[in-house]
BAFI-3210 file (N, C-alpha, C; in Angstrom, 3 decimals, decimal comma, padded with zeros to 6 digits):
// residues 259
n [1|2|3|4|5|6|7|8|9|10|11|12|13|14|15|16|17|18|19|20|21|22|23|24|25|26|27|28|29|30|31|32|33|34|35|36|37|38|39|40|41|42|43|44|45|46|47|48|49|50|51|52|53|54|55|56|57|58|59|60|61|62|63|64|65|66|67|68|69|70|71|72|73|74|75|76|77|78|79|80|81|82|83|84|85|86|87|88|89|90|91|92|93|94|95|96|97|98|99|100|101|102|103|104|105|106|107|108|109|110|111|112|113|114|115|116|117|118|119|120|121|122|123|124|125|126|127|128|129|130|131|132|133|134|135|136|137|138|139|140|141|142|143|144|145|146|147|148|149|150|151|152|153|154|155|156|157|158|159|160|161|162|163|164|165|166|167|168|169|170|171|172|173|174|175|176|177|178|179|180|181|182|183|184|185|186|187|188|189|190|191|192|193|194|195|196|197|198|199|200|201|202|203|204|205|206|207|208|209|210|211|212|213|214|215|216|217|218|219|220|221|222|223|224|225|226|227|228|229|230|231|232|233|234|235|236|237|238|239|240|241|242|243|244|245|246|247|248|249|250|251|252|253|254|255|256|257|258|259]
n.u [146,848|145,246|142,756|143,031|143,233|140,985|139,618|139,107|139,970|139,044|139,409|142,199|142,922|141,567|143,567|146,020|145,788|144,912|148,153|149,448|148,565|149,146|151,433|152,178|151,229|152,797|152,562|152,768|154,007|156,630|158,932|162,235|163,810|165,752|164,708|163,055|161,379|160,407|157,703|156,072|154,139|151,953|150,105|147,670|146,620|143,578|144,232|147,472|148,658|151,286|153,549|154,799|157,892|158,290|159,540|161,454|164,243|164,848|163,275|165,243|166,933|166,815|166,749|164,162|160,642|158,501|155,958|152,149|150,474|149,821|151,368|150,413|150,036|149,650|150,853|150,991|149,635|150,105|153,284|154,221|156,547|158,444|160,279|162,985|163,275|164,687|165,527|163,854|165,557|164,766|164,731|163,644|164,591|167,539|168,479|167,387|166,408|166,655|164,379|163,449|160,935|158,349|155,445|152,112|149,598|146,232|143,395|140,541|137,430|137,745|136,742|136,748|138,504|138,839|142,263|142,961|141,982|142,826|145,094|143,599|142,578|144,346|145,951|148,659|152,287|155,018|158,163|158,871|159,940|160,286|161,086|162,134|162,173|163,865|164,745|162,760|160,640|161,283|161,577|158,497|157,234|157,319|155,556|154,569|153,983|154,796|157,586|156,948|156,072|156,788|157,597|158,032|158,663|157,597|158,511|158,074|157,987|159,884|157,737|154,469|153,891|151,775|150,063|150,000|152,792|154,107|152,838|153,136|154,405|156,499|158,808|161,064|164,029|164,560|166,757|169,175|171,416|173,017|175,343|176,332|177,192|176,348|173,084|170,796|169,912|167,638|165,376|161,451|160,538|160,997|159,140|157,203|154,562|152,978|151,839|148,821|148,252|148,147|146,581|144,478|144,156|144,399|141,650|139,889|139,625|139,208|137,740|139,452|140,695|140,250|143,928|144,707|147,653|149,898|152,258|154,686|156,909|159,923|162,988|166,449|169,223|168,695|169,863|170,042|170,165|172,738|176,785|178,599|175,439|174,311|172,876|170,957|172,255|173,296|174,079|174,032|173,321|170,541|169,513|167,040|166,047|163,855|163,825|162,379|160,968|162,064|164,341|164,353|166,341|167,134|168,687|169,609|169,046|169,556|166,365|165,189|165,076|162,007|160,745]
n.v [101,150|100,619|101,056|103,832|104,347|103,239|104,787|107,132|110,456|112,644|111,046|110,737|113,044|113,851|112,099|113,236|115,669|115,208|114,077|116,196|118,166|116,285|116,644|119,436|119,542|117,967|115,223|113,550|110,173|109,013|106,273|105,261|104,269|102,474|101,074|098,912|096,829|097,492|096,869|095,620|097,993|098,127|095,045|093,261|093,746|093,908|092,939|092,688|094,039|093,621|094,958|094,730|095,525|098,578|100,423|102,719|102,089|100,113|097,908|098,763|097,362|094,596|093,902|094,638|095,696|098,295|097,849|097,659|097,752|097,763|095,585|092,970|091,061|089,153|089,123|087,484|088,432|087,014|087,172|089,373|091,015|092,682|096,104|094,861|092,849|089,366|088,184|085,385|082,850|080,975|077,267|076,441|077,639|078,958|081,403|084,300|087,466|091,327|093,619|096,913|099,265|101,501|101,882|101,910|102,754|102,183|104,534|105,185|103,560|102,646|102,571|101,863|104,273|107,838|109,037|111,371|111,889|110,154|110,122|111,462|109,055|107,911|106,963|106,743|106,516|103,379|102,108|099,439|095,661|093,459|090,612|088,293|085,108|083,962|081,759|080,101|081,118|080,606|077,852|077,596|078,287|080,661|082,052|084,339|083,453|081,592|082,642|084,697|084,422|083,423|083,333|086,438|087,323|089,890|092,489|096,025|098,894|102,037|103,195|104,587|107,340|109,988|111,045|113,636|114,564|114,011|115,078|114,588|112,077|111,395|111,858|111,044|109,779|106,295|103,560|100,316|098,697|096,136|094,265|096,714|097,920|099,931|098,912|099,520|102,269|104,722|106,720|107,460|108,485|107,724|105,738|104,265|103,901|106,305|106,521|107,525|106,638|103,718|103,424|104,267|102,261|099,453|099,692|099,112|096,504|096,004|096,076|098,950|099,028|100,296|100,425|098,406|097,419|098,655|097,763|099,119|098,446|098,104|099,869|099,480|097,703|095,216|091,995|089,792|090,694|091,649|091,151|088,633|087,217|088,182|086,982|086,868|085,901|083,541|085,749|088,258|091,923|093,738|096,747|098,982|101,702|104,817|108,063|110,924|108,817|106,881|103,574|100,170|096,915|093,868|091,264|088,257|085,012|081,465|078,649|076,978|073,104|071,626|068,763]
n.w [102,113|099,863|100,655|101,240|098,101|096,911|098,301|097,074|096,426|098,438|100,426|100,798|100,768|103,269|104,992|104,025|105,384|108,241|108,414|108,497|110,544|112,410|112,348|112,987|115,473|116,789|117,864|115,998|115,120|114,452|112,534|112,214|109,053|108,677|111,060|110,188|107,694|104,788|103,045|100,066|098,509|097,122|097,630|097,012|094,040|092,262|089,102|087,416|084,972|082,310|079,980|077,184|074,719|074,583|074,757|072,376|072,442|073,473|071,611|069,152|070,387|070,595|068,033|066,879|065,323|066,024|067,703|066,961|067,820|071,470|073,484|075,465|078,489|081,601|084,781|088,149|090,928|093,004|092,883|093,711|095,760|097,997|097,917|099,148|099,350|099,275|095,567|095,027|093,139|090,385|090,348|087,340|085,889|084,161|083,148|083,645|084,211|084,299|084,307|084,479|085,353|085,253|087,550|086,965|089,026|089,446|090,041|090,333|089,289|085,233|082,190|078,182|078,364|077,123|075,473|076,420|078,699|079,899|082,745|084,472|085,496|087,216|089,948|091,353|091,091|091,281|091,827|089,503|088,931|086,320|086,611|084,757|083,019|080,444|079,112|079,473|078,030|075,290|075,337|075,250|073,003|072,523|074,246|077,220|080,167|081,439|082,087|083,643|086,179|088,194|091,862|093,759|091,479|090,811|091,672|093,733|094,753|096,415|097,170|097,228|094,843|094,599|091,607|091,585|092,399|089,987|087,568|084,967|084,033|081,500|081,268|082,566|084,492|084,093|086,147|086,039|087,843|088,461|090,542|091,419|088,912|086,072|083,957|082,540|081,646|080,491|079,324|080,296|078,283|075,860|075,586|073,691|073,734|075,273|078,663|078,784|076,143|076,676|079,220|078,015|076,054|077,490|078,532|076,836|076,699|079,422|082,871|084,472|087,350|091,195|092,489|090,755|088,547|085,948|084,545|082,703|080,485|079,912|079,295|076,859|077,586|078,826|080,398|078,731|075,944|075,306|074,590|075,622|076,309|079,498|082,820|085,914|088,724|092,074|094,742|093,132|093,282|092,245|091,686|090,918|089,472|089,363|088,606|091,016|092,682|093,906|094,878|094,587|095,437|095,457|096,531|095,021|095,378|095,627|095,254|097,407|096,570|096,173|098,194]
ca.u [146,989|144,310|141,684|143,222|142,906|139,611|138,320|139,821|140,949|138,626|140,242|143,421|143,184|141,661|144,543|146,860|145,265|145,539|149,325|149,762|147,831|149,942|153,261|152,336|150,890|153,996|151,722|153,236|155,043|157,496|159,778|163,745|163,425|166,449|164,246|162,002|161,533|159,243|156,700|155,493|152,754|150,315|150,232|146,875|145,816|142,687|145,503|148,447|149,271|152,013|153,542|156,407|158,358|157,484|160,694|162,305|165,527|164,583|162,912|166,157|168,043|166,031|165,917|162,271|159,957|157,855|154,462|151,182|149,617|150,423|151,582|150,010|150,621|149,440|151,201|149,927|149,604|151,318|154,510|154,325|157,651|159,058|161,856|164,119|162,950|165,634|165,103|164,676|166,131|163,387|165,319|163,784|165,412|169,604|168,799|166,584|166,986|166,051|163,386|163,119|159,270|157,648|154,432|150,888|148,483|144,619|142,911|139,048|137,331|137,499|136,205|136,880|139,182|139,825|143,538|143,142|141,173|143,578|145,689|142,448|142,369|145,736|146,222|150,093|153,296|155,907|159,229|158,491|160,874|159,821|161,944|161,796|163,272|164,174|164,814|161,099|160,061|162,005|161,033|157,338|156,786|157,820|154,334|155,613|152,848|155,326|158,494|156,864|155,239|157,650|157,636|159,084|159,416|157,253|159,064|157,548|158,602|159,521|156,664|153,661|154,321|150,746|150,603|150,170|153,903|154,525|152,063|153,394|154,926|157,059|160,456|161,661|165,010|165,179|168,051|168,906|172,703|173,490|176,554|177,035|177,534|175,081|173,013|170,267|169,705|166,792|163,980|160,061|160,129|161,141|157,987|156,470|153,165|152,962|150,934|147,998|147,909|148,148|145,954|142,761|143,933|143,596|140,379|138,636|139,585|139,348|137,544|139,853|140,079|141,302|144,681|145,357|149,255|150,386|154,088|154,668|157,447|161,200|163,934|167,338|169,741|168,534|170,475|169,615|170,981|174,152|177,236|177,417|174,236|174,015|171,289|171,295|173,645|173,239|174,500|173,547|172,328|170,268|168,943|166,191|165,415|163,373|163,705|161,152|159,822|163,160|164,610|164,157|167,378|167,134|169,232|169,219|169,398|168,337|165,177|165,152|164,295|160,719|160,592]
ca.v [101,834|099,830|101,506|104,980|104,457|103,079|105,792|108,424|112,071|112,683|110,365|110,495|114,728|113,906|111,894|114,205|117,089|114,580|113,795|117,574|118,401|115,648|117,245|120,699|119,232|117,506|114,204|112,691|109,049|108,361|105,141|104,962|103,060|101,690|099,725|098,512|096,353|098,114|095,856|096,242|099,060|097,061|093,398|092,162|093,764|092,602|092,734|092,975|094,082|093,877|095,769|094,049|096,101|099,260|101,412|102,570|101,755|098,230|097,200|098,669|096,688|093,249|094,352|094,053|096,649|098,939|097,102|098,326|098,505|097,339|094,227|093,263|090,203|089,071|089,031|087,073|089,045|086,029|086,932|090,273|091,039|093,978|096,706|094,842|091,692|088,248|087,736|083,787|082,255|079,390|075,695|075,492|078,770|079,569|082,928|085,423|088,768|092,376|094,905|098,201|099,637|102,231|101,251|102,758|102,496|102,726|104,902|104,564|102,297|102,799|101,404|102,847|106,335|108,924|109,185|112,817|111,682|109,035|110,695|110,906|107,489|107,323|107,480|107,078|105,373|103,260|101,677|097,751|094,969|092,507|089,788|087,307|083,938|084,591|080,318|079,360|081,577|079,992|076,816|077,593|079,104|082,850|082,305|084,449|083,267|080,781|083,061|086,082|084,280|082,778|084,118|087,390|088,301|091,695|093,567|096,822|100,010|101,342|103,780|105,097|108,957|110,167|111,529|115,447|115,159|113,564|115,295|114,221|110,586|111,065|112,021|110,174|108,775|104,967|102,661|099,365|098,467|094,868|094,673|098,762|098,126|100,153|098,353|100,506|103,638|105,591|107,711|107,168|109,893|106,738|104,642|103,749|104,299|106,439|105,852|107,613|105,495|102,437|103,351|104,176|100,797|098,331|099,909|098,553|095,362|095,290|097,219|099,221|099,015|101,096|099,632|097,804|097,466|098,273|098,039|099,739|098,234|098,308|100,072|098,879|097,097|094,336|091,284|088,651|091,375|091,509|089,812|087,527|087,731|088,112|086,137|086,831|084,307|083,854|086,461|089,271|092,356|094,045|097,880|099,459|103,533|105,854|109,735|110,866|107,928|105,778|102,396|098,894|096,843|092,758|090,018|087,165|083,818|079,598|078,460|075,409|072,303|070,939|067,324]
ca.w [100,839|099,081|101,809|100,524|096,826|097,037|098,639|096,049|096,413|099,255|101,886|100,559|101,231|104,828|105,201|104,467|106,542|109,761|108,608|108,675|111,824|113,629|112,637|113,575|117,009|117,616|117,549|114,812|115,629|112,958|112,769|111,357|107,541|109,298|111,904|109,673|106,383|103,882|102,071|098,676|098,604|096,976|097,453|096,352|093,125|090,987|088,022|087,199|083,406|081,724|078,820|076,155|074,026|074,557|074,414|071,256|072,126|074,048|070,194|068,482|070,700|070,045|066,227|066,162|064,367|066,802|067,244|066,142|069,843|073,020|073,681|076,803|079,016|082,815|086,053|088,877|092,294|093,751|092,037|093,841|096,422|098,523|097,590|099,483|099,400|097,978|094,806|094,724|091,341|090,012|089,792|086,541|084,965|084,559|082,472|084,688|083,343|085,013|083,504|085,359|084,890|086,012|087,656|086,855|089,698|089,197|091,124|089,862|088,206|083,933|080,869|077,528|078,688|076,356|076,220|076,781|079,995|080,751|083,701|085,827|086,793|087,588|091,957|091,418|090,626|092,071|090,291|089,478|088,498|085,884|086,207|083,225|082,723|079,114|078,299|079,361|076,785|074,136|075,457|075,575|071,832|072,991|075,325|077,991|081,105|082,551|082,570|083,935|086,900|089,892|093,271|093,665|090,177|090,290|092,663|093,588|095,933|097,844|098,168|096,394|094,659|093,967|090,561|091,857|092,203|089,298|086,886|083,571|083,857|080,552|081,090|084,053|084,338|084,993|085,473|086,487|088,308|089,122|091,485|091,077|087,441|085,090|082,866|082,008|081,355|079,520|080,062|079,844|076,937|074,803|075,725|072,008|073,800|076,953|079,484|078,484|075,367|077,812|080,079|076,832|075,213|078,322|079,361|075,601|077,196|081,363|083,806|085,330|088,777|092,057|092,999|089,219|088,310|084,735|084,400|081,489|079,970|080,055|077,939|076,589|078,297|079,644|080,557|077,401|074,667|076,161|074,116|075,659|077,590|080,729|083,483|087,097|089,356|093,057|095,468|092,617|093,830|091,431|092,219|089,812|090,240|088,436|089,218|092,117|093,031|094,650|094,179|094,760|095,341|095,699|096,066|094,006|096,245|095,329|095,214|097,454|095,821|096,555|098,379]
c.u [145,813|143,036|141,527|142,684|141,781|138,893|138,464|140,231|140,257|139,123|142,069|143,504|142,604|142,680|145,655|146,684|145,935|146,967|149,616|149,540|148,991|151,278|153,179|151,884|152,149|153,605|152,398|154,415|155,612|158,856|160,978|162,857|164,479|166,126|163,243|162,505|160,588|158,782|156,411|154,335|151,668|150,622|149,170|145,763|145,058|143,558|146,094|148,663|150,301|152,158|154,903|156,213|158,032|158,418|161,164|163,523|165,671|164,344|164,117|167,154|167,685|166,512|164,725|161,769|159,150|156,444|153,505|150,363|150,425|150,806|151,975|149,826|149,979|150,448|150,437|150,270|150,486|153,050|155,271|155,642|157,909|160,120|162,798|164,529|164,128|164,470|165,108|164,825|165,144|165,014|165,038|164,367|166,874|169,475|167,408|166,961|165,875|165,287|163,092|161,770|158,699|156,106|153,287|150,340|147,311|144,157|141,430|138,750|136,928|136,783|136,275|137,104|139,176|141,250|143,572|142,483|142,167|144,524|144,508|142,462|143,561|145,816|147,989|151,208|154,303|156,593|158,824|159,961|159,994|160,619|161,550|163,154|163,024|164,117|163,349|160,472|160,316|161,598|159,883|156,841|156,576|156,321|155,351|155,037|154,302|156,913|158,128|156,643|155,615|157,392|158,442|159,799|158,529|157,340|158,848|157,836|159,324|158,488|155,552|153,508|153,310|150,884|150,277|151,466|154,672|153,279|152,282|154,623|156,305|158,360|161,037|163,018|164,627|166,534|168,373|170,725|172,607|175,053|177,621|177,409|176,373|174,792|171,786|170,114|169,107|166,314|162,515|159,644|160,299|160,282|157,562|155,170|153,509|151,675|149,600|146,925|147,886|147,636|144,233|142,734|143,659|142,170|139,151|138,437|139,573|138,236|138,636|139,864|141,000|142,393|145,310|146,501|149,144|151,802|154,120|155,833|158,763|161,779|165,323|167,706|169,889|169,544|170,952|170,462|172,339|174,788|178,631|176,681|174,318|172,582|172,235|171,610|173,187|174,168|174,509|172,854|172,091|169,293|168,749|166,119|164,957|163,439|162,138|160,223|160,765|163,410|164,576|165,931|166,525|168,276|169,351|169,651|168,936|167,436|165,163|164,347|163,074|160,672|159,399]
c.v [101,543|100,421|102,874|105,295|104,507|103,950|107,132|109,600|112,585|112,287|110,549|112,296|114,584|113,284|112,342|115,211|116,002|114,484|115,097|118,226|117,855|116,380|118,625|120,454|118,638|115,775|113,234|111,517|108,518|106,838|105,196|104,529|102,083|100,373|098,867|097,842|096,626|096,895|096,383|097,135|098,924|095,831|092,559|092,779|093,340|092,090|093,325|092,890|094,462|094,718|095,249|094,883|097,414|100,225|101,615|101,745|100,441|097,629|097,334|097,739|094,901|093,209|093,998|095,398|096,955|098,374|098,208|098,953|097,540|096,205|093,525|091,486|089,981|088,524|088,512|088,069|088,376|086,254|088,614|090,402|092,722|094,869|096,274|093,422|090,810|088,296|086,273|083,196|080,730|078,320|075,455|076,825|078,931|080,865|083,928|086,565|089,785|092,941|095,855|098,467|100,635|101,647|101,914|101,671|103,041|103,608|105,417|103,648|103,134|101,931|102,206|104,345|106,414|109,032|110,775|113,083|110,865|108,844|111,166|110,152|106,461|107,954|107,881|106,203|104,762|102,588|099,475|097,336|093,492|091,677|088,627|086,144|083,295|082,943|079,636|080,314|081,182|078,736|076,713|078,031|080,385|083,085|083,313|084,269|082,607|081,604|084,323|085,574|083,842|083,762|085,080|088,178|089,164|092,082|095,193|097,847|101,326|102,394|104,222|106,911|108,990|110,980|113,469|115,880|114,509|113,585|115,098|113,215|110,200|111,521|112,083|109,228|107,310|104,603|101,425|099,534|096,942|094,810|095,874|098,854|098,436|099,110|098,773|101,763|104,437|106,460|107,644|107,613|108,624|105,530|105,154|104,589|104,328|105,640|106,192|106,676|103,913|102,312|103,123|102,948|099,812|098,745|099,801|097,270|095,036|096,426|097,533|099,396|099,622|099,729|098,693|098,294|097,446|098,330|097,792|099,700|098,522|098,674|099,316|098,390|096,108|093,207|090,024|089,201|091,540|090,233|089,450|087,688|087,395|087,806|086,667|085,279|084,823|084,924|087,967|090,079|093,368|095,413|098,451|101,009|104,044|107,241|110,108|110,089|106,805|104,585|101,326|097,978|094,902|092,761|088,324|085,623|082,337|079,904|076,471|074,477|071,569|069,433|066,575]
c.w [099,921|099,505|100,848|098,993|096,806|097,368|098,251|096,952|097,874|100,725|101,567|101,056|102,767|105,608|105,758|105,466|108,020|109,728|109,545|109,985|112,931|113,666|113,226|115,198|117,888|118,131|116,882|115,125|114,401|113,520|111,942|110,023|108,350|110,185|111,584|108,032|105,739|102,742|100,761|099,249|098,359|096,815|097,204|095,606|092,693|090,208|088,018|085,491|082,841|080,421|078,175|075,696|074,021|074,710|073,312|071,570|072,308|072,598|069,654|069,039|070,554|068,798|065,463|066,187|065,854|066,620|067,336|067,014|070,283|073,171|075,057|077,141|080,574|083,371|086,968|089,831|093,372|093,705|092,755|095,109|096,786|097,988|098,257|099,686|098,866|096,736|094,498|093,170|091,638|089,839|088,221|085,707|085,186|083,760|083,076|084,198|084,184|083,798|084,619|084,530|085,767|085,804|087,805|088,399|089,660|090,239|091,157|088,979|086,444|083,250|079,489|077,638|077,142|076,776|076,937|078,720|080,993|082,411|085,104|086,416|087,098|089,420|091,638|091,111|091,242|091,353|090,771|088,373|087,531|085,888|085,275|083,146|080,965|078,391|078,716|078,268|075,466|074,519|075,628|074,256|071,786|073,339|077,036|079,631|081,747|082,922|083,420|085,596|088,049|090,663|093,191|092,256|089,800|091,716|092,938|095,229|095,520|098,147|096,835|095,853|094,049|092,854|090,611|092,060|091,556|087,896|085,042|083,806|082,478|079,903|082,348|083,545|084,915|084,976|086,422|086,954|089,392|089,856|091,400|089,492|086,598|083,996|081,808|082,227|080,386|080,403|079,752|078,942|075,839|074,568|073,735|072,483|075,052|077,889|079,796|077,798|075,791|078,395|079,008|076,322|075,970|078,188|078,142|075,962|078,850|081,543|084,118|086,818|089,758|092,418|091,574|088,802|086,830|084,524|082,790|080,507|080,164|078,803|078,343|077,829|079,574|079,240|078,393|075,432|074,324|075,241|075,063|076,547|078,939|081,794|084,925|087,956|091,192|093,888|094,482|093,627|092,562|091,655|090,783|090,687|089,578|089,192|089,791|092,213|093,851|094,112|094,941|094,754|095,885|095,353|095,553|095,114|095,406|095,823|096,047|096,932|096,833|096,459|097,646]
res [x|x|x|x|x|x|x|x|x|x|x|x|x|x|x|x|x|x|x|x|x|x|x|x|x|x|x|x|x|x|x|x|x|x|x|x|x|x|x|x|x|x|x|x|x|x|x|x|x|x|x|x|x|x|x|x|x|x|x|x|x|x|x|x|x|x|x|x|x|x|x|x|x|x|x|x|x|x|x|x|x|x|x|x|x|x|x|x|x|x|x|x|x|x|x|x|x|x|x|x|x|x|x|x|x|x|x|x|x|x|x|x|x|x|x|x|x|x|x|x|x|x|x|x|x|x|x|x|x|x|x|x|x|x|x|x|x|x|x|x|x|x|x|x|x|x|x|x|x|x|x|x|x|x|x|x|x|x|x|x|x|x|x|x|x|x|x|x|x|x|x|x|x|x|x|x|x|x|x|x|x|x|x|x|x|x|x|x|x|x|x|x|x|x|x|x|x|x|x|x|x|x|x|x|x|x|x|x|x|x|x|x|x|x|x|x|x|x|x|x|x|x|x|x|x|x|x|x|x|x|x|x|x|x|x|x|x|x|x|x|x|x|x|x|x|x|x|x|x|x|x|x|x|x|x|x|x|x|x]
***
């Protein structure tokens, strides 16, 4: 996938042509999903950028004021996990909390976009899970580096939907359901700042680069708001989806302790 991006619209359309070719030849070797365990789609970004607060309704449900710009954050690559992957629970966290996200992927390199440009150097999107351990942030001076960053907490799948069939990013259902019980439910139309404006405002500060993750923030109803709040518990299973693009489903397991 990383091969693909990299080598933009060009390989990615000779690509397709060979898919196409093979199916009308009768060529084409396909495998069950059944017999197989699907990996994340990208697993070793330059970066990974985050995005706090960035839903109306997620801020109304905090009761914090709509910020001024972006409020932008790193992910390690390490932290990255499959759609189907356990989710392992850290030893040093008891409140873990879901964020559904839809996930920008780069697909040239930027530097100062126009937002009006911004959708160029987008390859495509896939649904991401921020998981967040909500009491290291409170125990860290609401720094949020050490809750964002355990193993397995940016969950990403299960496939890559290039943005030709998903040409305007901004009214997509998500929603999150921990043991079949809804717990979110918006739509990207409620991002503060789409993903235009997300994509022109990193790129005053990064290169952009092919293959670069922005998970673009989560709306309401996450765990922590909840009275009384709710944290993920072992044997959780916790399934994220956004409309045309599929869903991600973990389960939440221990974290064995380190001798």
């Amino acid at each position: 996938m990383q091969k693909i991006i990299e080598g933009g619209q060009e390989l990615l359309d000779e690509t397709t042509v060979k898919i196409r070719l093979a199916e009308l030849n009768g060529t084409l070797e396909t495998v069950s999903l059944s017999n197989v365990q699907l990996v994340a789609p990208i697993t070793k970004p330059n970066k990974i950028l985050g995005i706090g607060l960035n839903y109306k309704d997620g801020a109304d449900e905090m009761g914090k004021p709509y910020p001024e710009a972006p409020i932008v954050f790193i992910k390690l690559p390490s932290t990255i996990s499959g759609p189907t992957d356990p989710l392992p629970l850290p030893n040093e966290s008891k409140e873990v909390d879901w964020e559904v996200e839809l996930v920008v992927i780069i697909g040239k390199k930027g530097r100062y976009i126009k937002k009006e440009d911004a959708l160029d150097y987008v390859f495509g999107y896939t649904v991401g899970v921020d998981y967040t351990a909500r009491d290291l942030i409170q125990k860290n001076s609401g720094l949020w580096t050490l809750a964002k960053n355990f193993p397995g907490f940016c969950s990403l799948g299960p496939a890559v939907v290039t943005k030709d069939e998903i040409p305007l990013p901004l009214a997509l259902k998500l929603s999150t359901e921990v043991n079949g019980k809804l717990k979110q439910s918006s739509n990207t139309s409620n991002m503060i700042f789409d993903i235009r404006d997300l994509i022109s405002y990193l790129s005053i500060y990064y290169d952009l680069l092919p293959g670069d993750l922005i998970l673009s923030g989560t709306p309401a109803g996450v765990g922590v708001t909840r009275s009384p709040p709710e944290f993920i518990k072992r044997g959780d299973i916790i399934k994220c989806e956004i409309q045309k693009i599929g869903s991600i489903v973990n389960t939440a397991i221990m974290t064995m302790p380190q001798s």
